[in-house]
TORFIKOL-663600 format. One record per residue (C-alpha): residue in three letters; x, y, z; chain. Coordinates in steps of 0.25 Angstrom, whole numbers. Layout:
<volums>
(volum "ALA" (X Y Z) "A")
...
</volums>
This chain:
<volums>
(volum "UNK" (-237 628 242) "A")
(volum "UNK" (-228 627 254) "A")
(volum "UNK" (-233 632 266) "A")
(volum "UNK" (-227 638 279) "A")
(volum "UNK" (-225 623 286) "A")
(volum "UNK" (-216 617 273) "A")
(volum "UNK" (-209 628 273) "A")
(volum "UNK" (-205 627 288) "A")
(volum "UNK" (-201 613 287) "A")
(volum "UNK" (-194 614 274) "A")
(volum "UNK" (-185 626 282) "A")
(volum "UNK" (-183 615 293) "A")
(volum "UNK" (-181 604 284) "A")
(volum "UNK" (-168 613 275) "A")
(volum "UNK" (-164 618 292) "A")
(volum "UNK" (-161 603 296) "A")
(volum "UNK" (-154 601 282) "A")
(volum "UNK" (-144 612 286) "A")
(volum "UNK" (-144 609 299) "A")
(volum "UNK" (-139 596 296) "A")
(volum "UNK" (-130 597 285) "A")
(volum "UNK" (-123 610 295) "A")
(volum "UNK" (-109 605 290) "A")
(volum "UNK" (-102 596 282) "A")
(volum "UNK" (-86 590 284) "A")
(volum "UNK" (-80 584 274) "A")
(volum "UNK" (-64 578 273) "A")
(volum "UNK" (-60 585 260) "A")
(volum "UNK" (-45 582 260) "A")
(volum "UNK" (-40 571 258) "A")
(volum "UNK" (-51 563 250) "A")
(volum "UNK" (-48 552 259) "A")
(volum "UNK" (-51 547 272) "A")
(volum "UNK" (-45 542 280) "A")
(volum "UNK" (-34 551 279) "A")
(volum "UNK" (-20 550 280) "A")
(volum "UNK" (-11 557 292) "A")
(volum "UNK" (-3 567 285) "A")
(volum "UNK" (-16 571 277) "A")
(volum "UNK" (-21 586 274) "A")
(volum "UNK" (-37 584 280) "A")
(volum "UNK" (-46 593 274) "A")
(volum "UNK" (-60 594 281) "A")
(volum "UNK" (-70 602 275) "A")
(volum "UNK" (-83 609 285) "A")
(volum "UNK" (-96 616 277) "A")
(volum "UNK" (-105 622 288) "A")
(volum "UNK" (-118 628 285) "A")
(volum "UNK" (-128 638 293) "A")
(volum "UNK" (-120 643 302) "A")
(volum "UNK" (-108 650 296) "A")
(volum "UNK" (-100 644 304) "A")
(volum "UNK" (-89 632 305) "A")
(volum "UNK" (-84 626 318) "A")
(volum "UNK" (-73 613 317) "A")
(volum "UNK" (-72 603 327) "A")
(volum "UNK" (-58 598 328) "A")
(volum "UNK" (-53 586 335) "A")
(volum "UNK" (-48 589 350) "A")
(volum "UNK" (-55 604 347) "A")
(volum "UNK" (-66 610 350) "A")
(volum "UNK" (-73 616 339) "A")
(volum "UNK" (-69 628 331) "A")
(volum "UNK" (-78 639 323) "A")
(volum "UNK" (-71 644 308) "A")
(volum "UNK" (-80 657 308) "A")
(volum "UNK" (-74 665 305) "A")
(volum "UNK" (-58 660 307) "A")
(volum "UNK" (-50 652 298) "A")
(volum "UNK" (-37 646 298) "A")
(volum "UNK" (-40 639 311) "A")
(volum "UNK" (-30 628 316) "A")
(volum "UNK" (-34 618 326) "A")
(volum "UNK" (-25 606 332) "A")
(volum "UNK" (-21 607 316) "A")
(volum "UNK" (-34 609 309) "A")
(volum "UNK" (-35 620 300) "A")
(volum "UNK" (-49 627 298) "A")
(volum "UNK" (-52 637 288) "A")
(volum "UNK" (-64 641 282) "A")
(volum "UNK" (-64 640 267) "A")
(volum "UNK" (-78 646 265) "A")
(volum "UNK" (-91 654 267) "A")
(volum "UNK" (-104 654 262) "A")
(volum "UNK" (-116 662 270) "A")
(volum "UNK" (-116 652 282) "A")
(volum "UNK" (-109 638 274) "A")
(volum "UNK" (-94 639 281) "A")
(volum "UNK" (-84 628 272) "A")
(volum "UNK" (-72 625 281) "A")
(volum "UNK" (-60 616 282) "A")
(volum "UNK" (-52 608 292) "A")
(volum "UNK" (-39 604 288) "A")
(volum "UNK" (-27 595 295) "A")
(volum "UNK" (-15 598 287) "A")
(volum "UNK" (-9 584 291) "A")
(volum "UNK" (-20 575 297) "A")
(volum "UNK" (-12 569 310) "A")
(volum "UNK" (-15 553 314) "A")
(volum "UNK" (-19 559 329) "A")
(volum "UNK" (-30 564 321) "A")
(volum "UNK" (-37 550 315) "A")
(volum "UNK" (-51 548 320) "A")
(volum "UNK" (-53 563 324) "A")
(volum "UNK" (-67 571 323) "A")
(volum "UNK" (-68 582 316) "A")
(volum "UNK" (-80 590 314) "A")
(volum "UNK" (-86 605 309) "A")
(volum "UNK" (-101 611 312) "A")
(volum "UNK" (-110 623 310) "A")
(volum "UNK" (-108 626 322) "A")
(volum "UNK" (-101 621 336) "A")
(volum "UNK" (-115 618 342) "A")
(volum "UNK" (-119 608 330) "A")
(volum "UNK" (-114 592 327) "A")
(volum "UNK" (-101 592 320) "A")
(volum "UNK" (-100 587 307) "A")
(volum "UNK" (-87 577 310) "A")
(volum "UNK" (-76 569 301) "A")
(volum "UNK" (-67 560 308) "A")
(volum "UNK" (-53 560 303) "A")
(volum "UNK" (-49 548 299) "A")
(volum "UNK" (-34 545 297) "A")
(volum "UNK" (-27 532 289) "A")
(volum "UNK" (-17 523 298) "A")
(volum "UNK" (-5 526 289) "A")
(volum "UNK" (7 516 288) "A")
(volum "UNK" (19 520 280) "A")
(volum "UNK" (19 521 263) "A")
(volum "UNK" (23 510 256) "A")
(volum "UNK" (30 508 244) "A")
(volum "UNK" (26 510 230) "A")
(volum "UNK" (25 500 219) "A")
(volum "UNK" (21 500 204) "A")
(volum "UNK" (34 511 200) "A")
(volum "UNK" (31 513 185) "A")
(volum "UNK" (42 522 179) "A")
(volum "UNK" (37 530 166) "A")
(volum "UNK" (48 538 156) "A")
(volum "UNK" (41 552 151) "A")
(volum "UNK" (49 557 144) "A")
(volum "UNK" (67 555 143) "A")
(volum "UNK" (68 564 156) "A")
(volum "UNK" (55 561 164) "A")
(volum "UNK" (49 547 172) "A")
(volum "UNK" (36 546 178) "A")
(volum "UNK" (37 535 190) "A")
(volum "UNK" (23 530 195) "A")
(volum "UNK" (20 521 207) "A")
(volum "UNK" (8 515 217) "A")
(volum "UNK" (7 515 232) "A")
(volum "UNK" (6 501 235) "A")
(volum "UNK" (-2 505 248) "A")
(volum "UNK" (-17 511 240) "A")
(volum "UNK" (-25 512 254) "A")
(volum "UNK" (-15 522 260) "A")
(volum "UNK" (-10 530 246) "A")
(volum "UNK" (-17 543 249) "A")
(volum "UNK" (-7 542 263) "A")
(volum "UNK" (5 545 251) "A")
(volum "UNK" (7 559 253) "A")
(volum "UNK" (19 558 241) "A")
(volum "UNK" (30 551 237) "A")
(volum "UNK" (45 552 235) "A")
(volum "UNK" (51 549 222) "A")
(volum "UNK" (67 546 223) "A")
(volum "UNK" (76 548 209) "A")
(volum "UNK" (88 541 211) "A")
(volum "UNK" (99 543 198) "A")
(volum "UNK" (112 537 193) "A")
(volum "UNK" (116 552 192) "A")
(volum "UNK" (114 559 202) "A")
(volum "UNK" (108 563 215) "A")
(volum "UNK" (90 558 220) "A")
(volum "UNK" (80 566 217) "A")
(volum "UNK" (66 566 223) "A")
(volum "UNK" (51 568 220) "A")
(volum "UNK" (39 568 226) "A")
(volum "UNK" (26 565 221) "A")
(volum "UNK" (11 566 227) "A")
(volum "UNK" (7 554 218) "A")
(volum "UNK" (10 541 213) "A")
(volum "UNK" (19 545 203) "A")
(volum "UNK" (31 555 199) "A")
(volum "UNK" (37 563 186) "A")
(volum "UNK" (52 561 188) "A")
(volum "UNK" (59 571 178) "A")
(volum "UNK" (72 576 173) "A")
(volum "UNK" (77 560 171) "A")
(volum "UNK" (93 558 165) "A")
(volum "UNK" (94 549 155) "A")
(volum "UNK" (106 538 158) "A")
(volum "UNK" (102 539 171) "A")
(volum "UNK" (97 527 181) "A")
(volum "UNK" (85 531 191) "A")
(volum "UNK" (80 525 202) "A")
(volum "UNK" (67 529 209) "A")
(volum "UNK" (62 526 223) "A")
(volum "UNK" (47 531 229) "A")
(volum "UNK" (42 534 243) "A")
(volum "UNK" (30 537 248) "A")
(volum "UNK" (27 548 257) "A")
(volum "UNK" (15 548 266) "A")
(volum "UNK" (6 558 272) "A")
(volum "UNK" (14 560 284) "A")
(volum "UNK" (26 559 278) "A")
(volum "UNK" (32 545 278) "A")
(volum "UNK" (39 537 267) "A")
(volum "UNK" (37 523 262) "A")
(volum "UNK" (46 516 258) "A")
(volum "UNK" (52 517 245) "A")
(volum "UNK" (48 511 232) "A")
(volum "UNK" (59 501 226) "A")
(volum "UNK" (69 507 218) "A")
(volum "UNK" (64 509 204) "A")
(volum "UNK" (77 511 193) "A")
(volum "UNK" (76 516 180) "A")
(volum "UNK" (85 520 170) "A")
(volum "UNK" (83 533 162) "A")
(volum "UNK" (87 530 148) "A")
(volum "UNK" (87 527 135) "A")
(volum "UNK" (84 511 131) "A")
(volum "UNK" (95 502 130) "A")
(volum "UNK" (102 495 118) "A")
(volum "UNK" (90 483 114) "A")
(volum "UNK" (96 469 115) "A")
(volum "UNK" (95 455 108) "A")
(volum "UNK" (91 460 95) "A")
(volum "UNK" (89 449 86) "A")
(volum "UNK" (83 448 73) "A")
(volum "UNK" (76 439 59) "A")
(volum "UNK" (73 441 45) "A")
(volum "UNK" (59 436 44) "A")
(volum "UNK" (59 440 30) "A")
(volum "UNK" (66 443 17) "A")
(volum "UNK" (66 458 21) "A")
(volum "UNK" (60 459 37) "A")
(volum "UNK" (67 456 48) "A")
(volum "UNK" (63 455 63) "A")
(volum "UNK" (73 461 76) "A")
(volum "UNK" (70 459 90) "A")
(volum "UNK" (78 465 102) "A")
(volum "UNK" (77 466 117) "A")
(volum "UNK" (80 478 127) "A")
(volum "UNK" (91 479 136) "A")
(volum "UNK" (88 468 149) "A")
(volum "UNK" (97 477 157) "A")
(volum "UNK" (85 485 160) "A")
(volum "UNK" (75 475 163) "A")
(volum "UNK" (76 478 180) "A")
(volum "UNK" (78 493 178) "A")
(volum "UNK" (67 501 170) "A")
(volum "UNK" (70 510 158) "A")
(volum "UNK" (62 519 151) "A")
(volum "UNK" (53 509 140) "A")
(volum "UNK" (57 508 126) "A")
(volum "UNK" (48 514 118) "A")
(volum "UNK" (51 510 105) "A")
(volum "UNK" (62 506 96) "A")
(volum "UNK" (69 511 83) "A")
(volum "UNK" (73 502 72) "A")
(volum "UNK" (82 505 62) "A")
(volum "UNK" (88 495 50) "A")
(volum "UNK" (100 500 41) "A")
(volum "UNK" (103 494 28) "A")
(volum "UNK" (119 492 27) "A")
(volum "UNK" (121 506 22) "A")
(volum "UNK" (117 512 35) "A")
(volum "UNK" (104 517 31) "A")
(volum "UNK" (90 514 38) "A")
(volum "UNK" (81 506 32) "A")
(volum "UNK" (71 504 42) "A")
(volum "UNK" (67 512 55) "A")
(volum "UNK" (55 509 63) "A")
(volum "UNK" (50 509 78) "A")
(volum "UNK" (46 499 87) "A")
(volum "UNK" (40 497 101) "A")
(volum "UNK" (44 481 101) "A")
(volum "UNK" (57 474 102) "A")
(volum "UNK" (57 468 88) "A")
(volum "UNK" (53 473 76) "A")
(volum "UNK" (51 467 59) "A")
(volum "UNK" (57 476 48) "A")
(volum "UNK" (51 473 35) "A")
(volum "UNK" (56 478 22) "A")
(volum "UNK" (71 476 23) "A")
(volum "UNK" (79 479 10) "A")
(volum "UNK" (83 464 3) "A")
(volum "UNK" (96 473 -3) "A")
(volum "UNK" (102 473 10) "A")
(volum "UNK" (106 460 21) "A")
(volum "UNK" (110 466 34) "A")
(volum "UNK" (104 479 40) "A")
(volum "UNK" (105 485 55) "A")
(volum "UNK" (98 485 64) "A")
(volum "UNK" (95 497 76) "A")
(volum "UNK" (86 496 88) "A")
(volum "UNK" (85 509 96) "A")
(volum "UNK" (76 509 109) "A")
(volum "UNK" (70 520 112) "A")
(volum "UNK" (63 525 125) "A")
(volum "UNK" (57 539 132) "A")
(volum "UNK" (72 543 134) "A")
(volum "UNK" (78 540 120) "A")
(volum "UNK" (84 533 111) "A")
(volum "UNK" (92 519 115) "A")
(volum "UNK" (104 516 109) "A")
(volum "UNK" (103 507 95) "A")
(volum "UNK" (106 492 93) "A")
(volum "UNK" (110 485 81) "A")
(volum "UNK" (108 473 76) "A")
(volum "UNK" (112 468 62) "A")
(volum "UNK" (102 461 53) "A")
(volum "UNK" (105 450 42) "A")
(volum "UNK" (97 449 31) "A")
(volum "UNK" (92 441 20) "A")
(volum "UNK" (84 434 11) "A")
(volum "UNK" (90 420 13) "A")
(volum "UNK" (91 421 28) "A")
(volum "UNK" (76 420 28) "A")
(volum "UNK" (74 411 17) "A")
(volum "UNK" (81 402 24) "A")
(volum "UNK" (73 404 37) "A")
(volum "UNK" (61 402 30) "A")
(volum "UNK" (68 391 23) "A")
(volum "UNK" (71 385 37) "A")
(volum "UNK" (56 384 41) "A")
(volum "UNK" (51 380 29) "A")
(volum "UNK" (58 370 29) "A")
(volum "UNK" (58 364 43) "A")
(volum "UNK" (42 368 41) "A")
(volum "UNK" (40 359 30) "A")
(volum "UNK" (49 347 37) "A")
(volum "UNK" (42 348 49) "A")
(volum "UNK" (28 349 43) "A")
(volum "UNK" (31 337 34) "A")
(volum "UNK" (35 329 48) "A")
(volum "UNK" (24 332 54) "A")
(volum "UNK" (12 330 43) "A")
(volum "UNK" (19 317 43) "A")
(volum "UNK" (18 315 58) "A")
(volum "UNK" (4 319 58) "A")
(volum "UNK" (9 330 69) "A")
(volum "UNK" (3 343 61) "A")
(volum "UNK" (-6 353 69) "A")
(volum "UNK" (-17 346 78) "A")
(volum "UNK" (-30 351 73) "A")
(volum "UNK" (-43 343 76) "A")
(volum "UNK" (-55 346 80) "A")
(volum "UNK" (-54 344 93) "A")
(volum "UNK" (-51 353 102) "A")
(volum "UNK" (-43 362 105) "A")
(volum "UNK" (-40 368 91) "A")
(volum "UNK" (-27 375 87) "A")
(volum "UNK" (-28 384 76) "A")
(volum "UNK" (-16 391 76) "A")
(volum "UNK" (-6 383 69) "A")
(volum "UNK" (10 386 70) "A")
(volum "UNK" (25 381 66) "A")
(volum "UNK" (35 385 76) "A")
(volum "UNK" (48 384 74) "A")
(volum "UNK" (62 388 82) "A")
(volum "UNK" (74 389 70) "A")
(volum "UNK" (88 394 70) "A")
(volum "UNK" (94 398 57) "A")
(volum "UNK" (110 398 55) "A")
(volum "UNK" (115 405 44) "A")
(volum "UNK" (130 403 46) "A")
(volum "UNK" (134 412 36) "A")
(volum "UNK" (129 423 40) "A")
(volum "UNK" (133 428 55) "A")
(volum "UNK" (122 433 63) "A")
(volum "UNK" (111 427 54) "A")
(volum "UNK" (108 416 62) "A")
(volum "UNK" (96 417 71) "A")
(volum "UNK" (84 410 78) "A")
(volum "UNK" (68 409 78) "A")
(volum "UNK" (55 405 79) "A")
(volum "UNK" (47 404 69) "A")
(volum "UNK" (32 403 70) "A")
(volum "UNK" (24 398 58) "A")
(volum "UNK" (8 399 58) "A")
(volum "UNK" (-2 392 51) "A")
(volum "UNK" (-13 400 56) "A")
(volum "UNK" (-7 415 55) "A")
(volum "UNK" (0 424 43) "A")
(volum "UNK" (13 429 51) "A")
(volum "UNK" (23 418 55) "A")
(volum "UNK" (32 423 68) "A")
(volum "UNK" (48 423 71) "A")
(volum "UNK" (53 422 84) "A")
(volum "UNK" (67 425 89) "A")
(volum "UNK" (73 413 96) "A")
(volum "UNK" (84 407 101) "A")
(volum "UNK" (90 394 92) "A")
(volum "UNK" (82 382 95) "A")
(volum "UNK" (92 375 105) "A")
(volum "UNK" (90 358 99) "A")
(volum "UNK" (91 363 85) "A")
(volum "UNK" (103 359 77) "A")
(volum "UNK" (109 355 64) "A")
(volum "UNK" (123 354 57) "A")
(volum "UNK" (128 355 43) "A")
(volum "UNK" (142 354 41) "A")
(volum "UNK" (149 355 28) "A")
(volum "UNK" (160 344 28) "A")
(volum "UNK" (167 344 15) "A")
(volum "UNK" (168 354 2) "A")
(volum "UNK" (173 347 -10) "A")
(volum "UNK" (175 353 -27) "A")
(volum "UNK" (169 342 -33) "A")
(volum "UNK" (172 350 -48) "A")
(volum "UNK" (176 362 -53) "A")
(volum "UNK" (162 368 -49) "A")
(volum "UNK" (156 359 -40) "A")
(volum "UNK" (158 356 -23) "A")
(volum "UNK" (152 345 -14) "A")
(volum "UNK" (149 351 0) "A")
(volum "UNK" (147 339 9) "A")
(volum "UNK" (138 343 22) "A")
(volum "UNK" (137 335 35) "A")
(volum "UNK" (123 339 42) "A")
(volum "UNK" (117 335 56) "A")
(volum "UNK" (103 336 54) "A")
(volum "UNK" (92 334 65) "A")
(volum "UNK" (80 325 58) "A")
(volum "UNK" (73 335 50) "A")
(volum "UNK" (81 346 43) "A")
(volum "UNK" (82 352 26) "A")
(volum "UNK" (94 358 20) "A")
(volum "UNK" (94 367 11) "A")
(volum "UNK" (105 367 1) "A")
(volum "UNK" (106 381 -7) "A")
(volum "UNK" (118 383 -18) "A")
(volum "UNK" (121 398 -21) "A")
(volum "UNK" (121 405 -34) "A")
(volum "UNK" (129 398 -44) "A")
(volum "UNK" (129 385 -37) "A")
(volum "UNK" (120 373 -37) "A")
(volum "UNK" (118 359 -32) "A")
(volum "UNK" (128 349 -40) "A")
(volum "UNK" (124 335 -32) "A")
(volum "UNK" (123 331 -18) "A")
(volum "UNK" (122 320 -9) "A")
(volum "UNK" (108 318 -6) "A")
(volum "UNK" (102 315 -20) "A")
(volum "UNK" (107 311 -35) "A")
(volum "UNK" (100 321 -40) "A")
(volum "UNK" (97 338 -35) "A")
(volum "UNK" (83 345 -35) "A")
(volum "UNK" (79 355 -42) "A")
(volum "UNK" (85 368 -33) "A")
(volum "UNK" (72 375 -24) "A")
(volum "UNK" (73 392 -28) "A")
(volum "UNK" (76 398 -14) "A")
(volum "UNK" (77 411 -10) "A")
(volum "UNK" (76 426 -18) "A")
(volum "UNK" (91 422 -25) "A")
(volum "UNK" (87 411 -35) "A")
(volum "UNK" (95 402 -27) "A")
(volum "UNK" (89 387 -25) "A")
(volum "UNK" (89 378 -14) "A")
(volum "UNK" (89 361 -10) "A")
(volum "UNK" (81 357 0) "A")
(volum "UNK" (84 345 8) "A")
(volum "UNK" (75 338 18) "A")
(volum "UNK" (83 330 27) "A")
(volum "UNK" (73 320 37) "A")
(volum "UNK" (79 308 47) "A")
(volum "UNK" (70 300 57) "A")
(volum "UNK" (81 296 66) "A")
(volum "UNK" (87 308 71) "A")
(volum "UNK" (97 318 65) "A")
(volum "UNK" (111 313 60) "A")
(volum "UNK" (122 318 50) "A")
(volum "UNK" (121 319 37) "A")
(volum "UNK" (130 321 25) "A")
(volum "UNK" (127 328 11) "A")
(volum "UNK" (135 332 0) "A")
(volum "UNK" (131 343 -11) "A")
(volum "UNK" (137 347 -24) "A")
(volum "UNK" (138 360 -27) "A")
(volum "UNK" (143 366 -42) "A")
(volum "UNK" (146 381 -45) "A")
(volum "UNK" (157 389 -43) "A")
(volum "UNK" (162 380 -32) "A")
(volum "UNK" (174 393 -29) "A")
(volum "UNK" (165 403 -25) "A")
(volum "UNK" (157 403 -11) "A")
(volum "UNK" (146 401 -5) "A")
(volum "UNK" (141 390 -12) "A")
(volum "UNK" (130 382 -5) "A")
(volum "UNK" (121 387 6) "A")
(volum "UNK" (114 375 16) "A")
(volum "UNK" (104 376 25) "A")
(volum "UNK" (100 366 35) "A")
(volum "UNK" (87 366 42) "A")
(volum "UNK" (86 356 54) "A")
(volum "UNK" (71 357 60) "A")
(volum "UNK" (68 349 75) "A")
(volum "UNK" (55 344 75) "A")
(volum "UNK" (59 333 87) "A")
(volum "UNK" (61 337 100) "A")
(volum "UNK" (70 342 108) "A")
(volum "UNK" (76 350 96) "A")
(volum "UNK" (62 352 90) "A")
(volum "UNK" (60 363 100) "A")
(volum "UNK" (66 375 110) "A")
(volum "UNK" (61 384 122) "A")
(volum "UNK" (60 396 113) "A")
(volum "UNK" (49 386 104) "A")
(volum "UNK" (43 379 118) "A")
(volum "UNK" (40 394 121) "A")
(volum "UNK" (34 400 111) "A")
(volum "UNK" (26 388 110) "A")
(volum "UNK" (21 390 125) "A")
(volum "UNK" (15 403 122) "A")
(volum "UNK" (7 398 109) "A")
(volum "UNK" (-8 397 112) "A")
(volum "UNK" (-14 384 113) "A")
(volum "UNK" (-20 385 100) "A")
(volum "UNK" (-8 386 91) "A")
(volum "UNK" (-2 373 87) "A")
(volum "UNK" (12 373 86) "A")
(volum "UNK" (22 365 79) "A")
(volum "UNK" (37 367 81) "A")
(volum "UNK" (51 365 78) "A")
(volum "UNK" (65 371 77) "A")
(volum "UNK" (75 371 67) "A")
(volum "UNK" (88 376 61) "A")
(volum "UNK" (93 381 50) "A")
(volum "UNK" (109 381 46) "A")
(volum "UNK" (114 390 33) "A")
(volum "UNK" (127 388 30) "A")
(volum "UNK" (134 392 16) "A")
(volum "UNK" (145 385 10) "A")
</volums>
C-alpha cells in the first residue's frame, strides 16, 4: 500500500521528467547533415506543459508561435503545424539555406525564461560538380532509351540538385531533359537517326559541371553480318560462322538480340528456320537429293529487322569423305612415325600426369574443280572425349604440295597413260580414284595393281599410296593406265595429301595459339597438312 510520502515523491519524480524533457528540436529535412547551401532545412520543435513555443533565431531575439503563424524572420518561416492540450509541434524552415548561415544556433523552448533546446547549422564547403562516368545506354523498346550514369564525387552527391540531359540528332534541332536522379527515359527516338548525348550536373545553388563526354549512338536497325564462312562437318550437317559489322565497334547500337536462319533448297523453298543468339550456328538434317542450298542471316535487335546476307553453301558427300579421308590418313602416317620414334603421349607415373590426350591438326583442302569449295581448319581430335571440334582458320602458311599432270597419251582404243610430276614434302599419300566405267589398267610404281579399296556411298574404289623420304622432299614422276571409254570425261580423280610433321612447316600462329590456351594437363601433338583434288 502506497502512502502519502511515495506518492509525493513519485509526483516530483514524473515533474523533473517533464520538466526536463520540456522540448525537443530535431532537423527533419534534409536527412543529412551537414547540409548543402541551396538546401530547404526543416527544423521541427515539440514543446510541452506550457502551451506555448518560442524560436530563437540567429541575430534575433526570441519569438513566441501562440497564437500566430506564418512568421518570417531574417528568412525563417515559423508555423505551427499542431496542437494537443498544452503539446505545441512547430516548425522553422530556410527555403534555401545561405553559407553566411553555417555554424549558427538555433534554438526553441517552453518558454523564453527556460534553456534552449539548440541545433547548430552545419553547412558542407561546396566546390563545383564534376563530371559523370559509367554512361550505360539501354533500348526499351524501337522508340524509347533509357540512359543511366554515377556521380564520380560519392561524398558530395546529395549537393546534385538535378541534372541536364542534351539530345543532339542528325535531323533536326537539341532537345533537353532534366532529371532529379541518376538516370533518364529519353522517348519518342527516329529510327535512321544518329544521337549524341551530353550530361551536366546542376548543384544546389545552381551551378554546372562540366559536361560528360559526348556519348553517340545510332538508333537503328543491325547492319548487314560480315565474313560468313562455312563447313560440312558431315554427310548432311554443316557449320556457318559470321561476324557483325566493325564499322560500329567505336559508336554503340542498339544489341543484337538474336539472329534468323533460313536455308532454301534450289527450288526456293525453306528447309530449315531457326534462331540463335551466337555468331554460328550447325544445321543438321540436310536433304542428301540436293548439293548447293542458300543461306540467310538476318539480325535482329529492339528496333527490327536487319537486312539479310547470303551466302551459298556446297554440298556433298565426297567433299567430306575426302576431309575425313585427309586426316585419316595424315593420322595414320603420322601415328606410325611417331610409334617408331618412341615420341607417343608421355605418360608415367611421375608427376605431373596429363589425362587429356588430343591430335591437332591445321589442314587446307583444295578442290580445284569445284570454285568456292576450297577451305581451311582445325581439326581437333581427342582421345579422352566423345566430340571431336573444327575450327575456322586461316591456310597453314609453310604448307605446300604440287601435282602436275605432264603428259596425256591413247595407249589403245580404250586405254590412256596420264603421266604426273608431284613435289611432295617427306610424308604425303595419294589417292588414286577412276570414276564409274573406268578402272586402273597398269602404272609405274609396281608390276602388278591391288585389289581397289570400296570408298565412298557410290560403289566407286579407291588406291592408296604412301609416299615416305628421309632426305627431304623432291620431284617425283608416275605414270598410270587408265582403260574405259577414254572419249568421255572426267575420268580419273587424284588426291594428294602432303602432312608437316618437321618444323618450320609443321606448324602456324593459328596452331601455336590455340595450343597456348590448352590447360597444362592436355598433351597435344600437332601438324598441318594439305589436301589437293584435282580431276582429270
Amino acid at each position: 500500500m502506497a502512502t502519502v510520502t511515495d506518492i509525493y515523491w513519485c509526483l516530483v519524480l514524473v515533474d523533473l521528467i517533464v520538466l526536463s524533457s520540456a522540448a525537443t528540436l530535431t532537423q527533419t529535412s534534409p536527412s543529412y547533415t551537414p547540409v548543402c547551401p541551396g538546401d530547404r532545412l526543416v527544423l521541427t520543435c515539440v514543446t510541452y506543459t506550457t502551451g506555448l513555443a518560442f524560436w530563437r533565431i540567429p541575430g534575433h531575439v526570441s519569438q513566441e508561435l501562440v497564437p500566430e503563424s506564418g512568421i518570417v524572420v531574417a528568412g525563417f518561416i515559423l508555423n505551427i503545424t499542431k496542437k494537443e492540450g498544452t503539446t505545441v509541434t512547430s516548425t522553422g524552415i530556410y527555403p534555401s539555406i545561405n553559407e553566411s548561415l553555417n555554424g549558427s544556433l538555433v534554438g526553441c523552448a517552453r518558454a523564453n525564461t527556460v534553456p534552449f533546446k539548440n541545433i547548430t547549422i552545419n553547412i558542407r564547403n561546396l566546390n563545383l560538380p564534376v563530371a559523370v562516368n559509367n554512361i550505360s545506354i539501354h533500348p526499351i523498346n524501337n522508340n524509347t532509351i533509357f540512359i543511366s550514369w554515377l556521380h564520380q564525387n560519392q561524398q558530395n552527391i546529395q549537393c546534385i540538385d538535378y541534372y541536364t540531359v542534351t539530345v543532339n540528332d542528325s535531323n533536326g534541332p537539341s532537345s533537353q531533359y532534366n532529371s532529379t536522379g541518376n538516370n533518364i527515359t529519353i522517348p519518342s527516338l527516329i529510327i535512321g537517326t544518329n544521337y549524341s548525348f551530353i550530361i551536366i550536373p546542376i548543384d544546389t545553388i545552381g551551378r554546372e559541371g562540366p559536361p560528360s563526354s559526348l556519348i553517340q549512338y545510332i538508333w537503328n536497325v543491325p547492319a548487314q553480318v560480315v565474313n560468313i564462312s562455312w563447313d560440312q562437318i558431315s554427310t548432311d550437317t554443316i557449320t556457318i560462322w559470321w561476324n557483325n559489322t566493325q564499322d560500329y565497334s567505336t559508336i554503340p547500337v542498339p544489341p543484337i538480340q538474336y539472329y534468323i536462319i533460313t536455308v532454301y533448297n534450289t527450288s526456293n523453298s525453306i528447309i530449315y528456320t531457326n534462331n540463335t543468339n551466337d555468331t554460328n550456328i550447325t544445321i543438321t538434317g540436310l536433304p542428301l537429293t540436293d548439293t548447293n542450298y542458300t543461306v540467310t542471316i538476318i539480325p535482329v535487335n529492339v528496333i527490327g529487322y536487319g537486312p539479310s546476307a547470303t551466302v551459298n553453301v556446297y554440298h556433298s558427300t565426297k567433299q567430306f569423305l575426302r576431309y575425313l579421308s585427309l586426316f585419316l590418313s595424315s593420322f595414320w602416317l603420322l601415328s606410325l612415325l611417331l610409334a617408331a620414334a618412341g615420341l607417343l603421349f608421355p605418360y608415367s607415373g611421375a608427376e605431373p600426369v596429363r589425362p587429356k590426350r588430343f591430335y591437332l591438326q591445321h589442314s587446307h583442302i583444295n578442290n580445284h574443280e569445284e570454285p568456292g569449295a576450297s577451305f581451311s581448319r582445325i581439326y581437333i581430335h581427342t582421345f579422352d572425349y566423345r566430340r571431336n571440334w573444327f575450327l575456322p582458320a586461316g591456310p597453314p602458311p609453310g604448307a605446300s604440295s604440287k601435282l602436275v599432270l605432264e603428259s596425256v597419251k591413247k595407249t589403245s582404243s580404250n586405254s590412256r597413260n596420264y603421266t604426273f610430276i608431284g613435289r611432295f614434302p617427306p610424308n604425303a599419300r595419294l589417292h588414286l580414284q577412276p570414276l564409274p566405267g573406268y578402272s586402273l589398267l597398269s602404272w609405274s610404281l609396281e608390276s602388278f595393281i591391288p585389289p581397289v579399296t570400296p570408298y565412298g556411298d557410290e560403289g566407286l574404289g579407291c588406291y592408296y599410296i604412301m609416299y615416305t623420304r628421309g632426305n627431304g622432299g623432291g620431284e617425283t614422276k608416275l605414270w598410270i593406265e587408265v582403260k574405259g571409254d577414254i572419249d568421255v570425261s572426267p575420268v580419273l580423280e587424284v588426291s594428294l595429301i602432303s602432312v608437316y610433321i618437321n618444323p618450320p612447316s609443321s606448324t602456324s600462329d593459328e596452331l601455336q595459339q590455340l595450343l597456348s590456351l590448352l590447360p597444362s594437363w592436355v598433351s597435344t601433338i600437332s601438324w598441318t597438312s594439305v589436301m589437293d583434288n584435282v580431276t582429270f
